[in-house]
PDB file of N, CA, C and O in Angstrom, chain B, residues numbered from 101:
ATOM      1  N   UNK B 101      -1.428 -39.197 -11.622  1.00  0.00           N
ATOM      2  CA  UNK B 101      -0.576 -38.586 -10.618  1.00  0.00           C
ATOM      3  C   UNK B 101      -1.352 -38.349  -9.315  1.00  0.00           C
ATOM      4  O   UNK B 101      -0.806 -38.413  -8.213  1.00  0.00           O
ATOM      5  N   UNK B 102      -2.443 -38.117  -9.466  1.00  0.00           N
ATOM      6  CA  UNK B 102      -3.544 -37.659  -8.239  1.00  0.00           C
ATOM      7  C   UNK B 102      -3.773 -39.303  -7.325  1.00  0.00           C
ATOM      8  O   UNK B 102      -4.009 -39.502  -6.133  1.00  0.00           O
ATOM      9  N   UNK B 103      -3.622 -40.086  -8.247  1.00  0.00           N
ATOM     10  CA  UNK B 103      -3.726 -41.199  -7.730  1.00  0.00           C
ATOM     11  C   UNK B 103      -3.442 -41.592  -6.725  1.00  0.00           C
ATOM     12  O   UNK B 103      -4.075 -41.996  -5.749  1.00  0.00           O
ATOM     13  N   UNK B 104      -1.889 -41.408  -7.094  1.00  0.00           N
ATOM     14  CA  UNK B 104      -0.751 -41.996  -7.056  1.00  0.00           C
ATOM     15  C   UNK B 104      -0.016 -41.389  -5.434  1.00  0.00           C
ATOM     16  O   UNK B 104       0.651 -42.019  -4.614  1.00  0.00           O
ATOM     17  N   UNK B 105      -0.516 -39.786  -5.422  1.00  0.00           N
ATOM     18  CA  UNK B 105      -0.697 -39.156  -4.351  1.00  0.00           C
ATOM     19  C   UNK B 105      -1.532 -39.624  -3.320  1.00  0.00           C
ATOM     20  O   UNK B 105      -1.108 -39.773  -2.174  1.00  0.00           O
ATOM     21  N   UNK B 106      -3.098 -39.952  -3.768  1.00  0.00           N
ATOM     22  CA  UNK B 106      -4.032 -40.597  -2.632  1.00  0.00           C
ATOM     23  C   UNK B 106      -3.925 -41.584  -2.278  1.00  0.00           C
ATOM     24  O   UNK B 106      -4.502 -41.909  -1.241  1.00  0.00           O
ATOM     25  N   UNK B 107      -3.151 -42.477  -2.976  1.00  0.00           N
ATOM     26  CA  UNK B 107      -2.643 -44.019  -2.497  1.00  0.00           C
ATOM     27  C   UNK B 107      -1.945 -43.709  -1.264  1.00  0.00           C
ATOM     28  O   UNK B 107      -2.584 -43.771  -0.213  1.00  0.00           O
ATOM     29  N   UNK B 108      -0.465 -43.314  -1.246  1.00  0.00           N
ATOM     30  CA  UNK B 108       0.520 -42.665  -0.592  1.00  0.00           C
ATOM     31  C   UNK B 108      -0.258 -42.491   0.630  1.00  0.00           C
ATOM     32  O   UNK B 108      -0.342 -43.369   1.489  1.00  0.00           O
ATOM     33  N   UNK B 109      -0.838 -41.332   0.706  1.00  0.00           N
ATOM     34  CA  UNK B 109      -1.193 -40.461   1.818  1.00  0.00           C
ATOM     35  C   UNK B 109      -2.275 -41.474   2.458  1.00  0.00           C
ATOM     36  O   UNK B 109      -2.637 -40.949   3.511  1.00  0.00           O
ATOM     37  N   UNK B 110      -2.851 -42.530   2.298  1.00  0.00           N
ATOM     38  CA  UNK B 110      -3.607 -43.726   2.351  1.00  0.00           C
ATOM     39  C   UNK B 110      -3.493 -44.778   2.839  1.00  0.00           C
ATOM     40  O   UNK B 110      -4.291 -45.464   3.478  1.00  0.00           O
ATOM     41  N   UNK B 111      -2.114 -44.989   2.439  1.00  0.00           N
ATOM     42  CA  UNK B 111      -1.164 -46.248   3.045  1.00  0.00           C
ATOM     43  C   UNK B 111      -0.192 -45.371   4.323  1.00  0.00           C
ATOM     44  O   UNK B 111       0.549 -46.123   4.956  1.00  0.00           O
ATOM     45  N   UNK B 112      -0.156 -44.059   4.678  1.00  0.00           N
ATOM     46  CA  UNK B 112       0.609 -43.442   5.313  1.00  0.00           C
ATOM     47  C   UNK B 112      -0.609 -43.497   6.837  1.00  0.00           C
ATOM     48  O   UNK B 112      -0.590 -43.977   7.971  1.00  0.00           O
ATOM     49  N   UNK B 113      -1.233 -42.969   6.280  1.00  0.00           N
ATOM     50  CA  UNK B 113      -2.873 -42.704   7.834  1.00  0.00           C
ATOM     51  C   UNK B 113      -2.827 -44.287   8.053  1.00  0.00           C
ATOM     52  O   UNK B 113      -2.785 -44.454   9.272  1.00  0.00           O
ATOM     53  N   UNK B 114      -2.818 -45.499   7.408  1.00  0.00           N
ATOM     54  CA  UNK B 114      -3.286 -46.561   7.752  1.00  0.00           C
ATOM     55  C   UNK B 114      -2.062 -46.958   8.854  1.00  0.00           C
ATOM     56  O   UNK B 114      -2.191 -47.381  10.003  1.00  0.00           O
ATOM     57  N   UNK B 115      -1.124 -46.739   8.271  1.00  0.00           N
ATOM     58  CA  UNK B 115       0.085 -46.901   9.152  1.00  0.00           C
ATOM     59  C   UNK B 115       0.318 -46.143  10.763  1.00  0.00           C
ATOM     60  O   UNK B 115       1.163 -46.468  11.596  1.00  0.00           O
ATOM     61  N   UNK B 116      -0.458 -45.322  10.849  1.00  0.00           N
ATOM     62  CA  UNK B 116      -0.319 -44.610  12.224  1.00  0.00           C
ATOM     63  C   UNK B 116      -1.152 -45.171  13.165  1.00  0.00           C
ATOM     64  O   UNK B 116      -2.315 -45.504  12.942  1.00  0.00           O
ATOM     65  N   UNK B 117      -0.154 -45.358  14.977  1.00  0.00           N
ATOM     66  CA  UNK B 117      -1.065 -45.765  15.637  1.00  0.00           C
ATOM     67  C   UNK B 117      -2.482 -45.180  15.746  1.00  0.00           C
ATOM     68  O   UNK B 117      -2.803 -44.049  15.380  1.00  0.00           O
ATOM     69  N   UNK B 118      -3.212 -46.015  16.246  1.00  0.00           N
ATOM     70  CA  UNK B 118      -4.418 -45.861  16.278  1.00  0.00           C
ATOM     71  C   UNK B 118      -4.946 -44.374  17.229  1.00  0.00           C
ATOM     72  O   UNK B 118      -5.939 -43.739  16.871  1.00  0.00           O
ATOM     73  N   UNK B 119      -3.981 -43.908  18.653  1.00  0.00           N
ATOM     74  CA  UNK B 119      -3.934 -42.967  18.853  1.00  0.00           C
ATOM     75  C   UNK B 119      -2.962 -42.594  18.482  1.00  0.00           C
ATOM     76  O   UNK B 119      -1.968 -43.313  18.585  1.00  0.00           O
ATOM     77  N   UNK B 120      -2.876 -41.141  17.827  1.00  0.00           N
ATOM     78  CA  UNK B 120      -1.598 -40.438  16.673  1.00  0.00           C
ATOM     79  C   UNK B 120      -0.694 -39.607  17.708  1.00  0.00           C
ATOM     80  O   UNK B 120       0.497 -39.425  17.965  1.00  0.00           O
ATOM     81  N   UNK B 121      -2.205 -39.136  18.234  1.00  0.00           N
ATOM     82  CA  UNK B 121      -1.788 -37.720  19.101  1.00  0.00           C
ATOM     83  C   UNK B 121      -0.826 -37.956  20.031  1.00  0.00           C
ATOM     84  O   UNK B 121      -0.243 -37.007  20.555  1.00  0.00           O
ATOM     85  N   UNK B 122      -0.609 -38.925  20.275  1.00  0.00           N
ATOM     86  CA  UNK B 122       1.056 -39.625  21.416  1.00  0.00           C
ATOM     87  C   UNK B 122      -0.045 -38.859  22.892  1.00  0.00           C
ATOM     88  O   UNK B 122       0.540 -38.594  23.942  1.00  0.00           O
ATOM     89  N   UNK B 123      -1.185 -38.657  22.805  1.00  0.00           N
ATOM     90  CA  UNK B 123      -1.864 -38.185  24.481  1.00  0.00           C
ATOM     91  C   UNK B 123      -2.483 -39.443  24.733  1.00  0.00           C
ATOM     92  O   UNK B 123      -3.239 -39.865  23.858  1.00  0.00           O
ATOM     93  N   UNK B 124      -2.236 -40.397  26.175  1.00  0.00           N
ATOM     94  CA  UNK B 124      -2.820 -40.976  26.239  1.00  0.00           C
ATOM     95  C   UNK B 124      -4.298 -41.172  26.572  1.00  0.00           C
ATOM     96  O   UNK B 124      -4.637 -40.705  27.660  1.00  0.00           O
ATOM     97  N   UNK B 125      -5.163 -41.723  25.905  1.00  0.00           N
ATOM     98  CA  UNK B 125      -6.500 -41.568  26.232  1.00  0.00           C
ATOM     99  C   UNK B 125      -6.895 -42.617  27.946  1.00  0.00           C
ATOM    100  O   UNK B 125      -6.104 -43.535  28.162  1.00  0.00           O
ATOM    101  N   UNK B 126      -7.812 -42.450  28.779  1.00  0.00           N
ATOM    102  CA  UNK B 126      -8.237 -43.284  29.814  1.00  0.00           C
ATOM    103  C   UNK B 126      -8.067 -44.216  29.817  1.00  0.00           C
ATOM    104  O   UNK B 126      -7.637 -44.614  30.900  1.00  0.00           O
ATOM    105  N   UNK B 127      -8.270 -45.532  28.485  1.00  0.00           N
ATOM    106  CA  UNK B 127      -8.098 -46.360  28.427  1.00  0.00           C
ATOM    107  C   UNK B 127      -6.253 -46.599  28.549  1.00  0.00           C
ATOM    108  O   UNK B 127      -5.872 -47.498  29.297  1.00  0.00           O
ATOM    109  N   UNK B 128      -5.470 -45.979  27.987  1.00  0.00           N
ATOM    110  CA  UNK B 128      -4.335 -46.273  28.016  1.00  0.00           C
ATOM    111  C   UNK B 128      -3.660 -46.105  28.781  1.00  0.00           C
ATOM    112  O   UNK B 128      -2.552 -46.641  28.774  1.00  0.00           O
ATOM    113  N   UNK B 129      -4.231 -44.954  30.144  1.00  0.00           N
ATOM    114  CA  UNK B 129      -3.838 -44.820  31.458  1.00  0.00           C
ATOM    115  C   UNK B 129      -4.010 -46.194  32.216  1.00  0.00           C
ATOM    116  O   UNK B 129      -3.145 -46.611  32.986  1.00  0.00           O
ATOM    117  N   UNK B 130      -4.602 -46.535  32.082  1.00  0.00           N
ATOM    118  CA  UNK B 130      -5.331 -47.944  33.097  1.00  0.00           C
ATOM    119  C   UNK B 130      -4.420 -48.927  32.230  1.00  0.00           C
ATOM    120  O   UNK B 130      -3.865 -49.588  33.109  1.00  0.00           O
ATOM    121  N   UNK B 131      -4.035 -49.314  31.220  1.00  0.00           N
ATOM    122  CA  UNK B 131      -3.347 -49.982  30.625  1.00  0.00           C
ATOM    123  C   UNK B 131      -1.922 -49.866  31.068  1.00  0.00           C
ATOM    124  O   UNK B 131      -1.390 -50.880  31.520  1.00  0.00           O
ATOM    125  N   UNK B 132      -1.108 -48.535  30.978  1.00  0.00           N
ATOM    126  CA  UNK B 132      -0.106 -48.639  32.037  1.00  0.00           C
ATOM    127  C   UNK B 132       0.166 -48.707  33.329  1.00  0.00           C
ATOM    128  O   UNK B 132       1.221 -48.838  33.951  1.00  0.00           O
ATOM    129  N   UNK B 133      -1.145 -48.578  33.696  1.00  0.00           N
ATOM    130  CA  UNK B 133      -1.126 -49.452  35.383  1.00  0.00           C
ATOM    131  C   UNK B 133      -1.017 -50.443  35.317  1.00  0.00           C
ATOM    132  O   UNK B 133      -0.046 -50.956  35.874  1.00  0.00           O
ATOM    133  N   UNK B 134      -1.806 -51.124  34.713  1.00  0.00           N
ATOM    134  CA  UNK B 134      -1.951 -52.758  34.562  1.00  0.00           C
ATOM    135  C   UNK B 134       0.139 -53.408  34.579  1.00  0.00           C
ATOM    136  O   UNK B 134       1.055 -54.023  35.125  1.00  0.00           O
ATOM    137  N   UNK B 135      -0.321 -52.646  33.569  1.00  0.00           N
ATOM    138  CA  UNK B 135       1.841 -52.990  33.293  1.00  0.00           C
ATOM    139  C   UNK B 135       3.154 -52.878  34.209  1.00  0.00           C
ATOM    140  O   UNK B 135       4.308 -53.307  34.210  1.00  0.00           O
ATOM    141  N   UNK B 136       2.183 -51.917  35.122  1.00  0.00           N
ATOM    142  CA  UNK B 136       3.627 -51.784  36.050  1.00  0.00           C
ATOM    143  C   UNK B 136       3.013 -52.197  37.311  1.00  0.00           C
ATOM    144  O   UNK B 136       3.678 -52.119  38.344  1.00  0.00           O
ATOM    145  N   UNK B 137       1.482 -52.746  37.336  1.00  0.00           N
ATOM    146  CA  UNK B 137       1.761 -53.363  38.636  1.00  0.00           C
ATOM    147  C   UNK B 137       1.657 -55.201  38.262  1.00  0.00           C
ATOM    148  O   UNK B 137       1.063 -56.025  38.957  1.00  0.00           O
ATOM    149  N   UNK B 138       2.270 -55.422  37.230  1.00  0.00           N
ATOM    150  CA  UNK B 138       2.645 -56.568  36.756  1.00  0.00           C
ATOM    151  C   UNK B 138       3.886 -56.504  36.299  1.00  0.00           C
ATOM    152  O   UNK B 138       4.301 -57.141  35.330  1.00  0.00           O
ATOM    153  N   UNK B 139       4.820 -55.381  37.286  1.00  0.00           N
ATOM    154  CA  UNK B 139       6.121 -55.015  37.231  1.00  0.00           C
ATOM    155  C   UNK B 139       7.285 -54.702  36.238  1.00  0.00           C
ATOM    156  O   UNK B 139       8.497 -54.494  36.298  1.00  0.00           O
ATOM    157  N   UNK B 140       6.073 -54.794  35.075  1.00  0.00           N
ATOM    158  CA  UNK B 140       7.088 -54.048  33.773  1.00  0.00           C
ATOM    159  C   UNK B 140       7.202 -52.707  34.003  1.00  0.00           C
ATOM    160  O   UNK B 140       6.806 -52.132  35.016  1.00  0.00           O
ATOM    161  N   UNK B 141       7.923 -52.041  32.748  1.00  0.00           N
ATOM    162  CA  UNK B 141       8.586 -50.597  32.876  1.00  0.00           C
ATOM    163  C   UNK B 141       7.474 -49.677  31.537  1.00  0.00           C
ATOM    164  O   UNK B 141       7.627 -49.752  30.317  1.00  0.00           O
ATOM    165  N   UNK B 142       6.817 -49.179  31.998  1.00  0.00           N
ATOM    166  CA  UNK B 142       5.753 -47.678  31.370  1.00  0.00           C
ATOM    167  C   UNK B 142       5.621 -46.665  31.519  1.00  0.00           C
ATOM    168  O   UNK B 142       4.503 -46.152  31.580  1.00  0.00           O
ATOM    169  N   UNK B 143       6.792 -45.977  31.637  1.00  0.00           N
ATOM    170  CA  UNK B 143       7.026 -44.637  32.447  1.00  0.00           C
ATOM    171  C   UNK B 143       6.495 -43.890  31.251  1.00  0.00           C
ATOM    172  O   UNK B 143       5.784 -43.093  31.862  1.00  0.00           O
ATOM    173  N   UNK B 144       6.348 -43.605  30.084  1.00  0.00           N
ATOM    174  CA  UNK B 144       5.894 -42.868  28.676  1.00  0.00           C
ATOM    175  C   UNK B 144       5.480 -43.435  28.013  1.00  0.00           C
ATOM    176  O   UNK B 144       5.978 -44.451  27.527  1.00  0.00           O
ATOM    177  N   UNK B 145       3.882 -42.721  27.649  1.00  0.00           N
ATOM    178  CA  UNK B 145       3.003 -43.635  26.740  1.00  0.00           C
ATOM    179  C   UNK B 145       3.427 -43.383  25.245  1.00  0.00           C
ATOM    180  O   UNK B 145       3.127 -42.214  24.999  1.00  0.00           O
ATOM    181  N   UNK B 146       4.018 -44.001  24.097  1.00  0.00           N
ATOM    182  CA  UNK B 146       4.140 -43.771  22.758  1.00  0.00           C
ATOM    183  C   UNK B 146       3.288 -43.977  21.804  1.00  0.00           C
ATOM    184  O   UNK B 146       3.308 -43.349  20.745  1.00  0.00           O
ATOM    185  N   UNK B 147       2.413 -44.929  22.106  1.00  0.00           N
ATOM    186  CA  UNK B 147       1.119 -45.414  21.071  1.00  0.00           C
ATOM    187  C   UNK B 147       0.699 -46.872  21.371  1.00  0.00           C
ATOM    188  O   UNK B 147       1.414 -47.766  21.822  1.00  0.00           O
ATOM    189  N   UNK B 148      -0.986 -46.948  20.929  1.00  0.00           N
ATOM    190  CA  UNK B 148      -1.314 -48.120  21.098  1.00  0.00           C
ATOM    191  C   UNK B 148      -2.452 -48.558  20.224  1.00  0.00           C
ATOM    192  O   UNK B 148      -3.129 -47.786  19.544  1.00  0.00           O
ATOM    193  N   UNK B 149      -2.629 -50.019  20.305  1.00  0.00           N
ATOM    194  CA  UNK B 149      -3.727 -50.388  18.715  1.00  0.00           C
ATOM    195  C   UNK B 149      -4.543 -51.574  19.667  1.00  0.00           C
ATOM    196  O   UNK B 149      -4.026 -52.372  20.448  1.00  0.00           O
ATOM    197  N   UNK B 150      -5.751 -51.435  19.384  1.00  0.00           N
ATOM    198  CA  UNK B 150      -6.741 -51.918  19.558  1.00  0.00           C
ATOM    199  C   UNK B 150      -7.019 -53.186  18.666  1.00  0.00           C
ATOM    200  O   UNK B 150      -7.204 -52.872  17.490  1.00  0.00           O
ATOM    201  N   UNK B 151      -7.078 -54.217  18.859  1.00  0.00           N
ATOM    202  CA  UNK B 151      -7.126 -55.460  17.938  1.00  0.00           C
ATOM    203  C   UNK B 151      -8.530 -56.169  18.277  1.00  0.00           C
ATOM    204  O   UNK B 151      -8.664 -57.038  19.139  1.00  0.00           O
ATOM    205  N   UNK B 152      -9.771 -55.549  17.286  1.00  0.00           N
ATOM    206  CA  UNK B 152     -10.738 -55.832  17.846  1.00  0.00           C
ATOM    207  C   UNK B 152     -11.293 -57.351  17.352  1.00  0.00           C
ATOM    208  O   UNK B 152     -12.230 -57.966  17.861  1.00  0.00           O
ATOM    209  N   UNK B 153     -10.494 -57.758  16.276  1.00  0.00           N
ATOM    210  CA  UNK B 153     -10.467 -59.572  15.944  1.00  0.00           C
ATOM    211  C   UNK B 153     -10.212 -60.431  16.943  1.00  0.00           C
ATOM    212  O   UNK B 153     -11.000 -61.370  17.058  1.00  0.00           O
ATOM    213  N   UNK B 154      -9.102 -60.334  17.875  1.00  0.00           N
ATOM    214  CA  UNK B 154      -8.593 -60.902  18.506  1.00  0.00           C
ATOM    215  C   UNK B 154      -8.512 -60.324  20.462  1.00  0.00           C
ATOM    216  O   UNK B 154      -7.856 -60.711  21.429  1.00  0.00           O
ATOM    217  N   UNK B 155      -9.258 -59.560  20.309  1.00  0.00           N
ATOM    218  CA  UNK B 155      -9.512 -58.725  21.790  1.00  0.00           C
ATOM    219  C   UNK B 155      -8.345 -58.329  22.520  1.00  0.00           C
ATOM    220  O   UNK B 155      -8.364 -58.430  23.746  1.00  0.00           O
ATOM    221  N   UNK B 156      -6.979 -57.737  21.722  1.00  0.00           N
ATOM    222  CA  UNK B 156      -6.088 -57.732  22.361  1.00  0.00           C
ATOM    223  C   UNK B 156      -5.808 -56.194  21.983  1.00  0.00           C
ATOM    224  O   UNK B 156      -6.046 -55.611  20.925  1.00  0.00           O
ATOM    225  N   UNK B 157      -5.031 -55.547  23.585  1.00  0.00           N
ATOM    226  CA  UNK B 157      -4.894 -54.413  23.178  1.00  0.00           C
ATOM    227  C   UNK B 157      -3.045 -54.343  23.293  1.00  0.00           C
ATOM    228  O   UNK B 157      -2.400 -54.960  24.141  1.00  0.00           O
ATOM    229  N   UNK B 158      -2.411 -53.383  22.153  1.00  0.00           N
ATOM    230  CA  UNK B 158      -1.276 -53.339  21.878  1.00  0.00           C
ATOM    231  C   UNK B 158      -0.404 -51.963  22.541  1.00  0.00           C
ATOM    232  O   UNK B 158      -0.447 -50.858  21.999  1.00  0.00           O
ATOM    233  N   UNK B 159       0.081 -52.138  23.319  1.00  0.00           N
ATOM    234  CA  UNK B 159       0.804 -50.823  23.768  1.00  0.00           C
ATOM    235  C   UNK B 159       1.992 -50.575  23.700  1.00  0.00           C
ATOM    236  O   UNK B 159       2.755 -51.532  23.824  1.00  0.00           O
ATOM    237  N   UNK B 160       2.508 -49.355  23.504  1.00  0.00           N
ATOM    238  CA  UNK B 160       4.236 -49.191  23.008  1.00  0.00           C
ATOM    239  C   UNK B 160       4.430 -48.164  24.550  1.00  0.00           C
ATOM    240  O   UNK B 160       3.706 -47.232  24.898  1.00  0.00           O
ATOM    241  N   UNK B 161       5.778 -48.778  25.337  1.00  0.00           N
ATOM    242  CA  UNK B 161       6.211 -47.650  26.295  1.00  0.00           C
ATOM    243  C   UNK B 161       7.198 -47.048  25.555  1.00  0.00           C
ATOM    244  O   UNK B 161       7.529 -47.316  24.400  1.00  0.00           O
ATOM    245  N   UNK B 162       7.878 -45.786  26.681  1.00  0.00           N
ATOM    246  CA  UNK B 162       8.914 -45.281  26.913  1.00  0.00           C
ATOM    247  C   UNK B 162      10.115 -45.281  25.425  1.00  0.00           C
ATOM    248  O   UNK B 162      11.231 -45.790  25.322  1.00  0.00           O
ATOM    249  N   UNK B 163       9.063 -44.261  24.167  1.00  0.00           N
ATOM    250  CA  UNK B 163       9.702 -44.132  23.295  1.00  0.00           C
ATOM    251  C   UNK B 163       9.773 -45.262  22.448  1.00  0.00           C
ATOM    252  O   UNK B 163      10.868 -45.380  21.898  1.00  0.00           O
ATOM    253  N   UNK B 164       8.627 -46.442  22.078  1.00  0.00           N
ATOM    254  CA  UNK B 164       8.984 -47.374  21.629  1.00  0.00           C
ATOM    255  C   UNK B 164       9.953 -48.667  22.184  1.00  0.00           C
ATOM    256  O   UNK B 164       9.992 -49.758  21.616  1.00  0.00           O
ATOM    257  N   UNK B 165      10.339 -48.494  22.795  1.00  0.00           N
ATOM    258  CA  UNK B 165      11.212 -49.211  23.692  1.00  0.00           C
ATOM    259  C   UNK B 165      10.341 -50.394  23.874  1.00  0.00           C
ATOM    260  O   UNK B 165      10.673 -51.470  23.377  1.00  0.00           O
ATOM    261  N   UNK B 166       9.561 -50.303  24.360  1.00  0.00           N
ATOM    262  CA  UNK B 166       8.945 -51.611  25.141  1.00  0.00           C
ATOM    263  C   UNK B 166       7.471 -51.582  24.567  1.00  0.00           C
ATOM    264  O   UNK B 166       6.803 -50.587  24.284  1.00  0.00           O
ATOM    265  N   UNK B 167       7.082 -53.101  24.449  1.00  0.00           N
ATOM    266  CA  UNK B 167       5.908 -53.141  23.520  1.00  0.00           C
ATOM    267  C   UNK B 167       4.961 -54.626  24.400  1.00  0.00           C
ATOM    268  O   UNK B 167       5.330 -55.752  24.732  1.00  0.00           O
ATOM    269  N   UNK B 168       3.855 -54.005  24.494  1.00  0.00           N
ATOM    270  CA  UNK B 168       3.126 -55.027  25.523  1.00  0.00           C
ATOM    271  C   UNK B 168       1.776 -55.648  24.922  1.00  0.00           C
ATOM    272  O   UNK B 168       1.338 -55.232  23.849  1.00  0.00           O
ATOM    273  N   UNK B 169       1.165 -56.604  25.609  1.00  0.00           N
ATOM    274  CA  UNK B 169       0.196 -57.291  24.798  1.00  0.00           C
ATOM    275  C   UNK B 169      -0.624 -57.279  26.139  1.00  0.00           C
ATOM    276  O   UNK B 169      -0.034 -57.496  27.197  1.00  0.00           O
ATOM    277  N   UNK B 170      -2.200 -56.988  26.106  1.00  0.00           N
ATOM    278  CA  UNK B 170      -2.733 -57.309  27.345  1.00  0.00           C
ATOM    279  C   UNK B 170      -4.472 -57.834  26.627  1.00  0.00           C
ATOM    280  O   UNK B 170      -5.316 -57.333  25.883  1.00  0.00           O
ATOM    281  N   UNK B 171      -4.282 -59.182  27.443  1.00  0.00           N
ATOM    282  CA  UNK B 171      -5.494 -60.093  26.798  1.00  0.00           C
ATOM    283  C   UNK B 171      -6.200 -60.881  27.710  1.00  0.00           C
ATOM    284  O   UNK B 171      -5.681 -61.679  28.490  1.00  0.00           O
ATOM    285  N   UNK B 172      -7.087 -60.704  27.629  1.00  0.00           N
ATOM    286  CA  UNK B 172      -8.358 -61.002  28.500  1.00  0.00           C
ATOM    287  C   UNK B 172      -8.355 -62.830  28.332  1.00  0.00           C
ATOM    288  O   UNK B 172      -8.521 -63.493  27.308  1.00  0.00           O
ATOM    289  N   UNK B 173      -8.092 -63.309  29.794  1.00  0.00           N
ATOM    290  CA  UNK B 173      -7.400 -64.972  29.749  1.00  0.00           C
ATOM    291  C   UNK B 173      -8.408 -65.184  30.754  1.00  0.00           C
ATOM    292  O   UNK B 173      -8.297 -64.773  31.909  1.00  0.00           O
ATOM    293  N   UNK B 174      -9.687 -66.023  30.174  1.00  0.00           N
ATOM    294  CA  UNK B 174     -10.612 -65.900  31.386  1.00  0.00           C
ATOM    295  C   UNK B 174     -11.003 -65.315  32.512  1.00  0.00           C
ATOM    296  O   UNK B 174     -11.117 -65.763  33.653  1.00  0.00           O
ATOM    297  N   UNK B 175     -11.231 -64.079  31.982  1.00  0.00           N
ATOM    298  CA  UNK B 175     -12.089 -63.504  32.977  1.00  0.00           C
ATOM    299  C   UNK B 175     -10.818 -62.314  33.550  1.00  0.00           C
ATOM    300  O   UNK B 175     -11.038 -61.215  34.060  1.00  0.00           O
ATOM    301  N   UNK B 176      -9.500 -62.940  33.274  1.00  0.00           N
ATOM    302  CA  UNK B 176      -8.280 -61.497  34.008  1.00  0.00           C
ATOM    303  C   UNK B 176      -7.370 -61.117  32.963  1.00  0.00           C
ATOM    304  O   UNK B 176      -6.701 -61.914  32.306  1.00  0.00           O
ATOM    305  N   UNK B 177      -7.371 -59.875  32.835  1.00  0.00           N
ATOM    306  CA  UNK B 177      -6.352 -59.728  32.119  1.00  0.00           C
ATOM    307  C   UNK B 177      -4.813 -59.986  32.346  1.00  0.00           C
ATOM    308  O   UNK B 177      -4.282 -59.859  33.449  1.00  0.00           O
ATOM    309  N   UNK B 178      -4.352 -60.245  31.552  1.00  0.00           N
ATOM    310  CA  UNK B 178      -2.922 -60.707  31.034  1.00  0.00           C
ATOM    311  C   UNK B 178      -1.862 -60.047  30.664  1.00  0.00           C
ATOM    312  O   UNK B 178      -2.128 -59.855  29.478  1.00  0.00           O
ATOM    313  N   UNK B 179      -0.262 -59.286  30.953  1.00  0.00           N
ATOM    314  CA  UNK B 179      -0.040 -58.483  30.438  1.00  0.00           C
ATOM    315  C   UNK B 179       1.318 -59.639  29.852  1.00  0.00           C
ATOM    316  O   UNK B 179       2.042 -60.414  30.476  1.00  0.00           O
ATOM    317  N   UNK B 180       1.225 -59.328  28.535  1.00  0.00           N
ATOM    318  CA  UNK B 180       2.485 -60.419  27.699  1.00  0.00           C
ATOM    319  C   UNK B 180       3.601 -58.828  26.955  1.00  0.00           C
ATOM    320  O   UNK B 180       3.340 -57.680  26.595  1.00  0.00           O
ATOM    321  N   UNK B 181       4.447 -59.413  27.019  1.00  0.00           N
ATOM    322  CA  UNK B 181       5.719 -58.551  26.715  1.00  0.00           C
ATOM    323  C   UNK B 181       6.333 -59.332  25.620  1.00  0.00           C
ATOM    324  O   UNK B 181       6.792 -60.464  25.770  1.00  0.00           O
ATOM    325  N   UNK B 182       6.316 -58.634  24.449  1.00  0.00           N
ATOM    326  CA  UNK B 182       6.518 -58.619  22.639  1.00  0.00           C
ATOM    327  C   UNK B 182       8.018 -57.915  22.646  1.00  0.00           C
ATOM    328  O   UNK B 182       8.599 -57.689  21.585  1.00  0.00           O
TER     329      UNK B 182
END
């Protein structure tokens, strides 16, 4: 039963963005700049994940609503919309 509990609560933390606290950290400030002066919409930061395999960082706006991809494309970053 104890297990069965630490599994749970295990697979639950793995599941949360990477920042929980919904505060955006520095990095994710500069990330919604990036986004809206590449004229998408980031008015509220909801969460974001760091993809350190693939150097891409993952950002959620305005309640989940809008979900962005920003990836380093020789030398500039890139902002792609998921």
């Amino acid at each position: 039963m104890k297990l069965k509990a630490l599994l749970i609560s295990a697979i639950a933390l793995t599941a949360l963005p990477a920042n929980a606290s919904n505060k955006p950290s520095e990095a994710d400030l500069q990330a919604m700049a990036l986004i809206k002066a590449y004229g998408y919409t980031c008015d509220t930061y909801s969460g974001s994940v760091f993809n350190s395999w693939s150097q891409e960082y993952s950002i959620h706006c305005n309640n989940y609503r809008y979900h962005y991809i920003i990836k380093d494309v020789g030398g500039k970053y890139v902002v792609e919309v998921q």
